[in-house]
Structures are given as structure tokens and as C-alpha cells.
ChimeraX commands (.cxc) that place a marker at each C-alpha (Angstrom):
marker #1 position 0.00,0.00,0.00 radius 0.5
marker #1 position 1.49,3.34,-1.07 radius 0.5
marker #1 position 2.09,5.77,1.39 radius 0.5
marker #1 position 0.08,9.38,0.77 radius 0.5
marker #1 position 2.60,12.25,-0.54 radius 0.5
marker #1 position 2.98,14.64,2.65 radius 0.5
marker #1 position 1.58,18.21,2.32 radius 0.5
marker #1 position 4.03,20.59,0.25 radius 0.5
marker #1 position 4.49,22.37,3.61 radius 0.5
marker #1 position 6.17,20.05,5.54 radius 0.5
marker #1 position 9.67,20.31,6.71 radius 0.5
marker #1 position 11.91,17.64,5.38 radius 0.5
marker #1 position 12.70,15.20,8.41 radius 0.5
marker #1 position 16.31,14.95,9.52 radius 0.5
marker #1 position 17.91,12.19,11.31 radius 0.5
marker #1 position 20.76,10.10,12.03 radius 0.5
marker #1 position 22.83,8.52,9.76 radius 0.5
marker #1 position 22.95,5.13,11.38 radius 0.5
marker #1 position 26.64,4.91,10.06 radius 0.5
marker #1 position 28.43,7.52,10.58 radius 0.5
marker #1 position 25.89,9.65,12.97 radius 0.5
marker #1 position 25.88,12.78,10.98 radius 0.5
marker #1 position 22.48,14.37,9.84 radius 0.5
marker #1 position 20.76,12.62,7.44 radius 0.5
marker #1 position 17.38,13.80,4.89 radius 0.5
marker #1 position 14.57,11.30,5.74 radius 0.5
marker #1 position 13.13,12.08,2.21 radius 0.5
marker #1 position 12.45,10.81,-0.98 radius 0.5
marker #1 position 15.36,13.35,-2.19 radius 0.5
marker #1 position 18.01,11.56,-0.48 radius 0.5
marker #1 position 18.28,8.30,-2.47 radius 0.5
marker #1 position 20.50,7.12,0.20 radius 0.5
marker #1 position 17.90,7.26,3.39 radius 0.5
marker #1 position 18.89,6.52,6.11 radius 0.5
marker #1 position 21.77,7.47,5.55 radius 0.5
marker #1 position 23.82,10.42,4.09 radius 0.5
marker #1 position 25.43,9.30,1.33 radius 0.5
marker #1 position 26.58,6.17,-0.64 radius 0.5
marker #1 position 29.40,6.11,1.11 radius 0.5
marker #1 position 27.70,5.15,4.65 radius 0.5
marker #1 position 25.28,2.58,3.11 radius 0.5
marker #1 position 27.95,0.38,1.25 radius 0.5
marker #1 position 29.91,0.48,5.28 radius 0.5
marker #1 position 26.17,-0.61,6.22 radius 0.5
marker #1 position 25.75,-3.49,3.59 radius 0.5
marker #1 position 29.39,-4.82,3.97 radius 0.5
marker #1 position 28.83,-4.77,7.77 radius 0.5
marker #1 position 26.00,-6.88,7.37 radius 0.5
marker #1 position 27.74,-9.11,4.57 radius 0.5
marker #1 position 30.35,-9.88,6.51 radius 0.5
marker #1 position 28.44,-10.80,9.87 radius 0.5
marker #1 position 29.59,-7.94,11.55 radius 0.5
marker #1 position 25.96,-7.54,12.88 radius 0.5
marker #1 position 23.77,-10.34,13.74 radius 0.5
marker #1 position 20.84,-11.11,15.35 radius 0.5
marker #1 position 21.47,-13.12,18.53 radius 0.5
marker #1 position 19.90,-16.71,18.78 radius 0.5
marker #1 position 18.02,-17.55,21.56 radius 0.5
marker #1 position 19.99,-20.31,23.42 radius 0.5
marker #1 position 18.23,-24.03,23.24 radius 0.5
marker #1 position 16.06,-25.26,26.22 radius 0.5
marker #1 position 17.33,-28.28,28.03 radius 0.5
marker #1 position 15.79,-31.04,26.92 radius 0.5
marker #1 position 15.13,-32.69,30.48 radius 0.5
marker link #1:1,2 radius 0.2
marker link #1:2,3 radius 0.2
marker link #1:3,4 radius 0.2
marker link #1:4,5 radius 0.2
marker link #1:5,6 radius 0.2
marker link #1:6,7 radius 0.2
marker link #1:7,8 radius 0.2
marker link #1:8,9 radius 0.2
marker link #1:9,10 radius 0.2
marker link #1:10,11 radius 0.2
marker link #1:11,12 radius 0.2
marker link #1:12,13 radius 0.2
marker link #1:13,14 radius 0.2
marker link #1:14,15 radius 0.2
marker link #1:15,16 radius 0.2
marker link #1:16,17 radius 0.2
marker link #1:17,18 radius 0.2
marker link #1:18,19 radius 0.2
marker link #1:19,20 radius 0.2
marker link #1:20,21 radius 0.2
marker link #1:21,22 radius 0.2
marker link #1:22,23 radius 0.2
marker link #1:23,24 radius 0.2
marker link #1:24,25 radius 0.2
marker link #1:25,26 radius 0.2
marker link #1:26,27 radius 0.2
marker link #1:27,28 radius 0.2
marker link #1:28,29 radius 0.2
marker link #1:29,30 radius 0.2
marker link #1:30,31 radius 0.2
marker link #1:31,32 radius 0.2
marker link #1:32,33 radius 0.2
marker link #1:33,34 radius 0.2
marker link #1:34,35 radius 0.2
marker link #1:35,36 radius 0.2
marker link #1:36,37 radius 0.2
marker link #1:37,38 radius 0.2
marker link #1:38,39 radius 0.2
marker link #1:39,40 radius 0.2
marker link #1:40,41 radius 0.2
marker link #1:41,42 radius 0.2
marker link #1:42,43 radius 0.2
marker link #1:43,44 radius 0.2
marker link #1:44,45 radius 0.2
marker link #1:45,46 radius 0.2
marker link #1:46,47 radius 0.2
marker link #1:47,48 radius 0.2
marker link #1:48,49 radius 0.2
marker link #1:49,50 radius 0.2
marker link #1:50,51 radius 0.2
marker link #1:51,52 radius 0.2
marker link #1:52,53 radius 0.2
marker link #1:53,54 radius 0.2
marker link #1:54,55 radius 0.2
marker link #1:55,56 radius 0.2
marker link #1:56,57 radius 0.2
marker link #1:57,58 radius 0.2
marker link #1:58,59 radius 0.2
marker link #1:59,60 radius 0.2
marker link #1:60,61 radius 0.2
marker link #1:61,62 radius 0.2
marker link #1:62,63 radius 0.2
marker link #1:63,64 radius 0.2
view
């Protein structure tokens, strides 16, 4: 489901870039979002490539 366009008026949001922490455009302007540049989401992608960040398995119940 497609997201409405917000109202002309409205203030670009401006975040975090989850790389590098600088200020990032949350808008369809920034072909990047989240972050600020290409630069920060190729450090992202080969972070995640090269299991740098995982998601931590739960440990197995006993089986008593």
C-alpha cells in the first residue's frame, strides 16, 4: 500500500545517519535514506555481509 505524498508544507525530516551519525534527509530526495550518502550505506551493507551484525539466537532449552 502506497504511502500518501505529505503536504508541500512540511519540513523535510532529519535524522541520524545510522553509520556515521551525521544528519541525514529522511526524504524521498536523499536516495541514500537513512543514511547520508553512498558512502555510509555500502559500510552498512558490507557490515551486514560480513556478519559484523547479527541477530542473537536464543539459546536451546534443556531437553530434560
Amino acid at each position: 500500500m502506497a504511502q500518501p505524498d505529505p503536504p508541500a508544507d512540511a519540513k523535510p525530516r532529519v535524522v541520524r545517519c545510522p553509520a556515521c551519525g551525521g544528519r541525514s534527509l529522511y526524504a524521498p530526495a536523499n536516495p541514500f535514506r537513512p543514511f547520508c550518502s553512498q558512502r555510509c550505506k555500502n559500510l552498512d551493507l558490507g557490515a551486514w555481509a560480513s556478519e559484523e551484525f547479527r541477530v542473537p539466537e536464543k539459546p536451546p532449552r534443556d531437553a530434560q
